[in-house]
N, C-alpha and C positions, 0 to 999 in steps of 0.2 A: 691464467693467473688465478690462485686460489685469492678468493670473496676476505679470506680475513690476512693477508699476506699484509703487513706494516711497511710502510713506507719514509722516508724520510727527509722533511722540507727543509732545503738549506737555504733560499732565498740566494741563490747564487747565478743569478741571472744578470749578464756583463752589468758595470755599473753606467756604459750611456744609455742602457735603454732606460734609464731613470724607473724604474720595478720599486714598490713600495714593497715591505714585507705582507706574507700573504696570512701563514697561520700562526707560526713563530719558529725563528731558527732554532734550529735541532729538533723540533717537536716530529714523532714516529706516529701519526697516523693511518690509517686504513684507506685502500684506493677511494673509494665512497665520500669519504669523509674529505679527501682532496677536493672531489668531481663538486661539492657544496660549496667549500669554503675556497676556494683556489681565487684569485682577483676579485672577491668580494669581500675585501675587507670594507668595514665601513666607514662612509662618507665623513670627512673632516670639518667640515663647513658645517653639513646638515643633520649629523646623524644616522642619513638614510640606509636601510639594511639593503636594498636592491642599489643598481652598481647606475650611478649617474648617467644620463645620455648626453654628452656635448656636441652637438651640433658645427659651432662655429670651425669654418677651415682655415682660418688662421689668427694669431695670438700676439697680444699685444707686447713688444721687445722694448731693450733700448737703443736708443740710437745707433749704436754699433750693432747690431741685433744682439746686445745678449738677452738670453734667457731668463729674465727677471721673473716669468712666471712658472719655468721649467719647458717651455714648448713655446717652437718659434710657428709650424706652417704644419698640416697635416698630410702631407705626404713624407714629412720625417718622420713625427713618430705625434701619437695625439692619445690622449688621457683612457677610451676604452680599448683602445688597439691596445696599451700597455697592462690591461686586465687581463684580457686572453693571452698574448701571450706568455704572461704569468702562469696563467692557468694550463694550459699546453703543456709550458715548458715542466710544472708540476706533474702533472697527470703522466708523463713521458719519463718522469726523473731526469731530463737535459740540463744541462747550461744552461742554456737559452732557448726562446722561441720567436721565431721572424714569420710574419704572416703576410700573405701578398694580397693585390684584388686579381680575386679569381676571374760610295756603292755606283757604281756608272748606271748601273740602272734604274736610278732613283736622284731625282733631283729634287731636295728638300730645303725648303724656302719660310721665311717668315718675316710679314713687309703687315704693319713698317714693325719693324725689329723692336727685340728690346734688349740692352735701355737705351740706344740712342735713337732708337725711331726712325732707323732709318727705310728710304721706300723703294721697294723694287719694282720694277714693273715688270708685271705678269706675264703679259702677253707676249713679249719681247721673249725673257726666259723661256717660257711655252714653246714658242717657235725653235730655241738652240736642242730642248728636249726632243723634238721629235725629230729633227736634224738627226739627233744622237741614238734615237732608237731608244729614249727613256722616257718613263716619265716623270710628272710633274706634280709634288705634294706640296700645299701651301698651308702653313699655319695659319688659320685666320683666326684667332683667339682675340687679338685687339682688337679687329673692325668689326667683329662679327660679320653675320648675312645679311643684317638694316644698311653695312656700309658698306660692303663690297663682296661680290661674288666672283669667285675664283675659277668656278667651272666655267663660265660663259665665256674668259679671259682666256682659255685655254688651259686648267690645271685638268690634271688627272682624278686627283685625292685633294680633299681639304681636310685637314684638322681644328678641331676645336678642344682645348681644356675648359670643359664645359664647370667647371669650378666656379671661372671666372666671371663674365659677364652674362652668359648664358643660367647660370641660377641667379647671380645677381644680387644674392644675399650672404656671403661669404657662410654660408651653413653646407655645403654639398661640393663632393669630390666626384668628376669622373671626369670623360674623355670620350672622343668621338671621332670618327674617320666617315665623311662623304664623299662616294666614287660615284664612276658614271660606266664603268666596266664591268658587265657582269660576269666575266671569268675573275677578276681580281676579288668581287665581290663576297665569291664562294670560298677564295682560298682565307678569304679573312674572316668569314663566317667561321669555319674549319679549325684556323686557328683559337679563334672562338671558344670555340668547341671543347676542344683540348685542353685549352690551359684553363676552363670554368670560369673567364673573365667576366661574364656577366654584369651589367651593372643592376643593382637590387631595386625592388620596386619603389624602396621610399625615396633612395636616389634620383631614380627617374621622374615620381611623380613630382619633386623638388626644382628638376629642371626642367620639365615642362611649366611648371608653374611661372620658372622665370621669363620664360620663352613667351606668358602671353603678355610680361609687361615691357619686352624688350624695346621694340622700335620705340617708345614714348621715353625707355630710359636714355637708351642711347641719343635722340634727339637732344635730351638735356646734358648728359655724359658730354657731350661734343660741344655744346654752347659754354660750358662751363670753362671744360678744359681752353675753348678757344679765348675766353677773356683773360682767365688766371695766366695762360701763355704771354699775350699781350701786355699783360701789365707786368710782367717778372723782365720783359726786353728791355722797361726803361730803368732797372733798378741798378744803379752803379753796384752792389755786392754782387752781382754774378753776371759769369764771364762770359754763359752762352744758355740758349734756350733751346731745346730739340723737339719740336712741336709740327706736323706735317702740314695743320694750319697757317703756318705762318710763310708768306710770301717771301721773306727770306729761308728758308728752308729750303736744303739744295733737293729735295726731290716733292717740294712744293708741285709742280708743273705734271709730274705722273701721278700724286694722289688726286690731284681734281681731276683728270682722268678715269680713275678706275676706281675711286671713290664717291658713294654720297655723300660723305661725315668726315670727323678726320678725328674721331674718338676722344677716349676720354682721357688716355695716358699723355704724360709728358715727361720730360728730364730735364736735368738742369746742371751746369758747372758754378761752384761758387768759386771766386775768386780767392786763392790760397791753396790751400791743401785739404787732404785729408778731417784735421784737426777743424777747421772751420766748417766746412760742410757737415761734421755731428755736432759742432755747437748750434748752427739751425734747424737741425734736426731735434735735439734737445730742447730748442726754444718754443716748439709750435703748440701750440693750446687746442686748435678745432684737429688737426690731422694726425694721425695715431701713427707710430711707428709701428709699422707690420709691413709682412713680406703677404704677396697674394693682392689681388686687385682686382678689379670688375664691379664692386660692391656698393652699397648707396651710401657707404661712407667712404670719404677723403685718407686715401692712406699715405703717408711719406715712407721712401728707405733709402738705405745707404748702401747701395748695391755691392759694392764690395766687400762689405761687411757681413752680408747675405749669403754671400757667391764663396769668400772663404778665398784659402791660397790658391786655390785654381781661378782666380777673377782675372777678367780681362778689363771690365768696369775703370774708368776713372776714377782715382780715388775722394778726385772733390764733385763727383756726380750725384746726388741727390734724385732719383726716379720716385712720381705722383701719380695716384690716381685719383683724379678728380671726381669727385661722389657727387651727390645732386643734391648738398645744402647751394643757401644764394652764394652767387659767387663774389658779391663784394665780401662775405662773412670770411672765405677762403683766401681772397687775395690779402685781404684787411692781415689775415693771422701769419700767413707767410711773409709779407715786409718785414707786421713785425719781429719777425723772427729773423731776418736778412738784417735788422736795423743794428 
């Protein structure tokens, strides 16, 4: 392509990837002139000529999750992903640009579940896998490895969304797979390999960071969650509490089991519908409506509101992640939001 070839920016990049204009519609400039200006318009807020870094992995909504700020969670779409592919999608002359991070024989599992929390037991499953000639994946994103370990139970592979409790700071996105098979180990290296999924350095050093304040959080994560559970059981506006803590909890008996902790997540029914469960949602003052959890603050949502027409969610279900302010502070603002 010749050096002075004119090019021309239409800003026609679908309208939900939410794309700001970049240089100006209709304007004909030079491939160069793109490769500078393309997703660096400047900062609204600040003025700043270089392109903001946000951090956070997920955004504050409303109670139904809308989009009051333009972005709900960052694995849909987050404010620098929406520069580049601007800038791609220019440099390219596309439509659009979409950026990625670079079965009987599988039995995939995730205890205690979300959002109703419910608990499998591992070892039980483990044993019907190898009956079967499969194996055994377990998401352990909610207990993390302070509260339960999966390989020792008999899993093959454990998963973690290391987003979540594992950075611990709602700032960093990635994902994790621990096997104990070293042919399984190569072929997911391999894959690896191939698709450039790497997770980047600042990512990494991000969740190791979390990693070395984990057992101390989760020890509070889990004492938190276990009071705020407690005290939501006596509250006549809701109709059930899903909490693995709680001795009424029908798989209470396998998490003390195969559990130290019994985390920091909960859910909840309020009584009614839909309609009532976002008015306490609307009503809370310390817990923030956002999708994403693990974090040292208190998040609320309304799951089905998150999850969209494919939800299987209750629609008067309310899922919390309990953060590590005091817990009268948390219970105190949920009542009054229940009152």
């Amino acid at each position: 392509m010749s050096n002075n070839r004119k090019i021309t920016i239409t800003n026609s990049i679908a309208p939900e990837r939410g794309a700001a204009p970049i240089v100006g519609r209709g304007a004909r400039v030079r491939l160069e002139t793109i490769a500078v200006r393309a997703g660096a318009e400047i900062d609204p807020t600040t003025g700043a000529l270089a392109p903001p870094l946000h951090l956070s992995t997920t955004f504050e909504h409303g109670p139904a999750s809308e989009a009051i700020h333009g972005f709900l969670y960052v694995r849909e779409k987050n404010p620098p992903q929406l520069r580049l592919e601007a800038a791609l999608r220019d440099l390219e002359g596309g439509l659009a640009a979409v950026v990625f991070s670079s079965n009987t024989k599988l039995i995939w599992i995730e205890t205690p579940s979300n959002p109703l929390m419910k608990v499998l037991d591992i070892a039980a499953i483990g044993r019907i896998a190898r009956q079967a000639d499969a194996q055994l994946l377990v998401d352990n994103t909610f207990a993390t490895p302070i509260l339960q370990r999966p390989l020792s139970l008999g899993a093959d592979v454990v998963l973690h969304s290391t987003t979540k409790y594992c950075g611990g700071h709602s700032d960093v996105q990635g994902g994790c797979l621990i096997v104990k098979s070293r042919e399984l180990l190569h072929k997911i290296l391999h894959v690896r390999e191939v698709l450039g999924a790497v997770a980047s350095p600042f990512n990494s050093w991000l969740i190791l960071r979390g990693l070395r304040s984990l057992p101390c959080r989760m020890e509070r994560h889990s004492a938190n969650a276990t009071a705020v559970a407690t005290a939501l059981t006596t509250c006549p506006a809701i109709e059930a509490v899903y909490y693995p803590g709680l001795p009424s909890h029908v798989g209470h008996a396998i998490a003390q089991r195969q559990m130290k902790g019994f985390g920091g997540m909960l859910s909840f029914l309020v009584r009614g519908g839909r309609e009532e469960a976002l008015a306490v949602a609307s009503r809370v003052r310390l817990f923030v409506n956002a999708t994403s959890l693990g974090g040292v603050e208190s998040l609320i949502e309304h799951r089905a509101s998150s999850e969209g027409k494919i939800t299987r969610a209750p629609q008067n279900l309310l899922r919390v992640s309990v953060g590590l302010e005091h817990p009268d502070d948390l219970i105190e603002d949920l009542l009054q939001a229940l009152s």
